[in-house]
DRENDO-1510 file (C-alpha; in Angstrom, 1 decimal, always signed):
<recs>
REC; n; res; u; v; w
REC; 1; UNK; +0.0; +0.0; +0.0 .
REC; 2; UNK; +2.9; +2.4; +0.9 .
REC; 3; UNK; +4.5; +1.4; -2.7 .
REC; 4; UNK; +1.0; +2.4; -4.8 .
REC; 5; UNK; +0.6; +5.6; -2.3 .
REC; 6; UNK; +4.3; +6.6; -3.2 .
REC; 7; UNK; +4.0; +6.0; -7.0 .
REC; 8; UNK; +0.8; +8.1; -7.0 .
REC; 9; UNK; +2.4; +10.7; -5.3 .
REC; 10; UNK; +4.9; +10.8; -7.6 .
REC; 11; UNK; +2.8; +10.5; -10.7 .
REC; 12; UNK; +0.9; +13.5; -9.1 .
REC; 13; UNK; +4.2; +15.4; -8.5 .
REC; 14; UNK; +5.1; +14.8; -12.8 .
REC; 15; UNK; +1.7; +16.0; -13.7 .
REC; 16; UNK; +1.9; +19.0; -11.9 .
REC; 17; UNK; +5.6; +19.7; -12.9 .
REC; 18; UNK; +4.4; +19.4; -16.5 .
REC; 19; UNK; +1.8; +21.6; -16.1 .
REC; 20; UNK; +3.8; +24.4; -14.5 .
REC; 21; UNK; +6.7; +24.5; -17.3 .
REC; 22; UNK; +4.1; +24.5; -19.8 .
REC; 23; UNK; +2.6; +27.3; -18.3 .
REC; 24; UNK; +5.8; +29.3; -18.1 .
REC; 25; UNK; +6.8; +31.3; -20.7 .
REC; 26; UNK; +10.3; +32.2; -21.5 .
REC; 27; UNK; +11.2; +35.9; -23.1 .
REC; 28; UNK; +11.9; +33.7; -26.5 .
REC; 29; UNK; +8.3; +32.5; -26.5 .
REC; 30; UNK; +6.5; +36.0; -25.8 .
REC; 31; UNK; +8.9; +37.6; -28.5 .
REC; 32; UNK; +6.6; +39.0; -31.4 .
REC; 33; UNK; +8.3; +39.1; -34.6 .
REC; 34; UNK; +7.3; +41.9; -36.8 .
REC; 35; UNK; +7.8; +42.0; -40.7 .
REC; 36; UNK; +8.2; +44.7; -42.9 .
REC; 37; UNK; +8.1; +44.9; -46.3 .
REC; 38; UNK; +11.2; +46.5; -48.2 .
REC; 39; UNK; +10.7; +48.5; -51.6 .
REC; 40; UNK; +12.7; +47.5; -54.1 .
REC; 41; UNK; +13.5; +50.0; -56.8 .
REC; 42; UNK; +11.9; +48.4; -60.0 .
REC; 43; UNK; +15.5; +48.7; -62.3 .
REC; 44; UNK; +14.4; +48.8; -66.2 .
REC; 45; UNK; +14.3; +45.3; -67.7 .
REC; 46; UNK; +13.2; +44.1; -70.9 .
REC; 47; UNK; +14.6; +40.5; -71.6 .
REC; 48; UNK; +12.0; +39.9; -73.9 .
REC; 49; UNK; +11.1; +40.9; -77.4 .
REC; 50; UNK; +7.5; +42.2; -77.6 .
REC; 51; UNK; +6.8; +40.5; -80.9 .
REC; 52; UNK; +8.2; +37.3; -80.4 .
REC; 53; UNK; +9.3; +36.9; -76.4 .
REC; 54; UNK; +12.2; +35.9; -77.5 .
REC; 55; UNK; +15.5; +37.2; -75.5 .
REC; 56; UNK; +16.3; +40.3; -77.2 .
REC; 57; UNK; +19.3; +42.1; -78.9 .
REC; 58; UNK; +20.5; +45.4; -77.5 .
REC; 59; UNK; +21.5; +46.6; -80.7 .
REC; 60; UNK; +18.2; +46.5; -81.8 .
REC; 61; UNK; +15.9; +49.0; -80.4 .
REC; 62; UNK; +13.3; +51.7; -81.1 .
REC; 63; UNK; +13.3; +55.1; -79.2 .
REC; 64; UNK; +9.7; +56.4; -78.7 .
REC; 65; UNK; +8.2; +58.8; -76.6 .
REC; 66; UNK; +11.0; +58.7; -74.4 .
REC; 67; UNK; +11.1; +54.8; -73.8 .
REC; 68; UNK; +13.4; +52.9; -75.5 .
REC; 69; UNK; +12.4; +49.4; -76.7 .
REC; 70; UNK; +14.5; +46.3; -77.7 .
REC; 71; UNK; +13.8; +43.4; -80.0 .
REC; 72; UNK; +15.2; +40.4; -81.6 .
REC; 73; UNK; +15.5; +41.4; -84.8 .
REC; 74; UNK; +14.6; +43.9; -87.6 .
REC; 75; UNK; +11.7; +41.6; -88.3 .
REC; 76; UNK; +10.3; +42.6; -85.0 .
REC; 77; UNK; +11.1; +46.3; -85.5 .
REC; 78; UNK; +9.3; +46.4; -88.5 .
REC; 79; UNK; +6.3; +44.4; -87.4 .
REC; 80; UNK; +6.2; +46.4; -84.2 .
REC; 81; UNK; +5.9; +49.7; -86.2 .
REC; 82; UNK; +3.5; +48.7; -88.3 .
REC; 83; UNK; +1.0; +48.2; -84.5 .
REC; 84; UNK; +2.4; +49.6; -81.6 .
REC; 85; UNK; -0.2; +50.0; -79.5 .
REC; 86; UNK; -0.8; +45.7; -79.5 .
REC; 87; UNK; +3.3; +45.3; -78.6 .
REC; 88; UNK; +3.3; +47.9; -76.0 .
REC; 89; UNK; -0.1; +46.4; -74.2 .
REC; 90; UNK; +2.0; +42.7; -74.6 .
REC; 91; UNK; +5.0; +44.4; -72.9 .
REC; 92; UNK; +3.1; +46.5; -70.3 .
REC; 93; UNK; +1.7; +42.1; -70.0 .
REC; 94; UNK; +4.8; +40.9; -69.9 .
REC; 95; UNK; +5.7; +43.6; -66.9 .
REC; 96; UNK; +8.5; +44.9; -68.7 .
REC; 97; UNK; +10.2; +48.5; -67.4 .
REC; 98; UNK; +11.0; +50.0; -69.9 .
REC; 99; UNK; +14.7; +52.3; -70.1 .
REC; 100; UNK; +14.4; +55.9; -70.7 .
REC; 101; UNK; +15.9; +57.1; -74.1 .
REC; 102; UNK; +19.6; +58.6; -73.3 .
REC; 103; UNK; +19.9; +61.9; -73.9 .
REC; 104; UNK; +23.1; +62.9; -75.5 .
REC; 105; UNK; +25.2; +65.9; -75.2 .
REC; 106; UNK; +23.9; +67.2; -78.2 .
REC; 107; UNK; +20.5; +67.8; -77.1 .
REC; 108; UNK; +18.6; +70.3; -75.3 .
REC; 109; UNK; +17.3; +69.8; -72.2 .
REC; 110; UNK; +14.4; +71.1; -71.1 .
</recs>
């Protein structure tokens, strides 16, 4: 009788042990991690030709209305002119930042 009143005592001793660390809480556990979201400058990239999406060729491009646009190849250029608003839609689509058109030393600034 004194062995089962000893290992309920002790089995009552655990339980409450448990319960007590679980209710503690340590300064890692009450912590609150807060997340902030960084803006990142959007840095003008085209990879893609509007015509065909197919990587472009920098020496390729067409300057208008102070964006400058790149494609494949002089096919693209051509077939670009002939509809620009449909390419510029696809690349606007295709979330493409366009570069501004360099201004050279030659021109006025206004």
């Amino acid at each position: 009788m004194k062995t089962w009143a000893a290992i309920m005592t002790l089995l009552l001793g655990l339980g409450i042990a448990a319960s007590q660390t679980t209710d503690e809480t340590s300064p890692a556990d009450t912590t609150k991690l807060t997340l902030t979201r960084t803006k990142v400058p959007k840095v003008p990239s085209q990879p893609l030709c509007p015509v065909t999406k197919d990587p472009v060729d920098k020496k390729i491009f067409l300057d208008l209305e102070g964006k400058r646009i790149y494609f494949c190849c002089t096919a693209c250029l051509e077939e670009f002119r002939k509809n620009p608003d449909k390419y510029l839609d696809i690349l606007d689509e295709m979330g493409a930042i366009l570069e501004k058109t360099p201004v050279s030393g030659n021109e006025k600034k206004e």
